[in-house]
C-alpha positions as CSV (number, residue, x, y, z in Angstrom):
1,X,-44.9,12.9,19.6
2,X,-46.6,10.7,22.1
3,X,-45.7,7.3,22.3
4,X,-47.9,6.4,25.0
5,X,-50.1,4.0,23.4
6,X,-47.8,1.6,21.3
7,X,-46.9,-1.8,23.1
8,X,-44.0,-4.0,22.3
9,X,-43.7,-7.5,22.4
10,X,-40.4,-10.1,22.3
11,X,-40.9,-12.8,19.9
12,X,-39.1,-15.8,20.4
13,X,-36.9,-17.0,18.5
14,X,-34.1,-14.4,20.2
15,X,-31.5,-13.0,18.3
16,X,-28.2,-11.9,18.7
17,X,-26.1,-9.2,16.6
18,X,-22.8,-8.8,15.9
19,X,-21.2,-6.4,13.8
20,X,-18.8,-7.6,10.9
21,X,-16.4,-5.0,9.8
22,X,-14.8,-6.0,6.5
23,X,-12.2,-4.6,4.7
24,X,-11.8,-6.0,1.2
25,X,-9.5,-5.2,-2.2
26,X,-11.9,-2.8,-3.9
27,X,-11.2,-5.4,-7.3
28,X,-12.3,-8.4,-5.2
29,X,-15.6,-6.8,-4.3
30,X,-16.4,-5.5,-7.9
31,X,-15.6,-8.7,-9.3
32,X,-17.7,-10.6,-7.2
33,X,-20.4,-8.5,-7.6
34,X,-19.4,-8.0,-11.6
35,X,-23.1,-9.0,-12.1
36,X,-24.8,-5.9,-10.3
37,X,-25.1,-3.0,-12.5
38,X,-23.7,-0.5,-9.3
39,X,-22.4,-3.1,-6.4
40,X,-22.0,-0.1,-4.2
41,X,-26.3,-0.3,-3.7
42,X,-27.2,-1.7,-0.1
43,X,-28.4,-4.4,-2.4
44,X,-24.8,-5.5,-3.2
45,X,-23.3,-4.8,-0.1
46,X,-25.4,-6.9,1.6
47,X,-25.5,-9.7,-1.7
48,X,-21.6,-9.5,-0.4
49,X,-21.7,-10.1,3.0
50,X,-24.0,-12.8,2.1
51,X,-21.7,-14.7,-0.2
52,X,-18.6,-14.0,2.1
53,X,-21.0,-15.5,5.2
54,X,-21.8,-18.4,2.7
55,X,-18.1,-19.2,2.3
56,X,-17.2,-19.2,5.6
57,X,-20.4,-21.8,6.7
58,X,-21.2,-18.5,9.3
59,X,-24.9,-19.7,10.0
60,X,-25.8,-15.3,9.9
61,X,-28.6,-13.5,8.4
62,X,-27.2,-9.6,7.1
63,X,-29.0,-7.0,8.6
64,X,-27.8,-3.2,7.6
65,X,-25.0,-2.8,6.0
66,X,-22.7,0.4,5.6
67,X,-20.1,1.0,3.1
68,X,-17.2,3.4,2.6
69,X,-14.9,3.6,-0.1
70,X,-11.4,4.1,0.5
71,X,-8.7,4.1,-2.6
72,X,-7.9,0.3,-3.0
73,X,-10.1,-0.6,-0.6
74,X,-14.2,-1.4,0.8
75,X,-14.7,-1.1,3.8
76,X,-17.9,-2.6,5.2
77,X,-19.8,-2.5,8.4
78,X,-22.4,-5.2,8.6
79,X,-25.1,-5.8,10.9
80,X,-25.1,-9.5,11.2
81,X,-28.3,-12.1,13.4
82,X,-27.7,-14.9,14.8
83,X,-30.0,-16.9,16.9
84,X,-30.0,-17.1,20.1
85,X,-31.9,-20.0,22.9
86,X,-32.8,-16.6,25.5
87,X,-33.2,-13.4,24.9
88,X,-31.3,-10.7,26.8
């Protein structure tokens, strides 16, 4: 592959990202996802980190999200933007 000829170019606004690693009572996540017809979608993971974000007045946009089941619990890895006055 030759790459050669793209360009890239930084936008202002910067961002920032940080990564949120939840771990949550697998019967908390399903229930507050109860509307979603499989919450284990990217969809609902990242609907999830959205309301849990919303709760806590966290000011961040999700990104990608990762998910991993685990008996009793979900575990999630999310990608979260914030932004920034200067880019790095």
């Amino acid at each position: 592959m030759d790459f050669s000829r793209v360009t890239e170019k930084t936008k202002e606004p910067y961002f920032t990202v940080k990564h949120k690693l939840l771990c949550v009572p697998r019967a908390d996540y399903e229930t507050i996802l109860k509307s979603y017809l499989d919450p284990y979608t990217e969809e609902g993971v990242q609907e999830f980190v959205s309301k849990y974000l919303a709760a806590k007045n966290d000011p961040g946009i999700v990104g990608l999200v990762g998910l991993e089941r685990k008996e009793e619990q979900v575990l999630i890895d999310a990608a979260v933007r914030y932004n920034t006055e200067e880019g790095t």
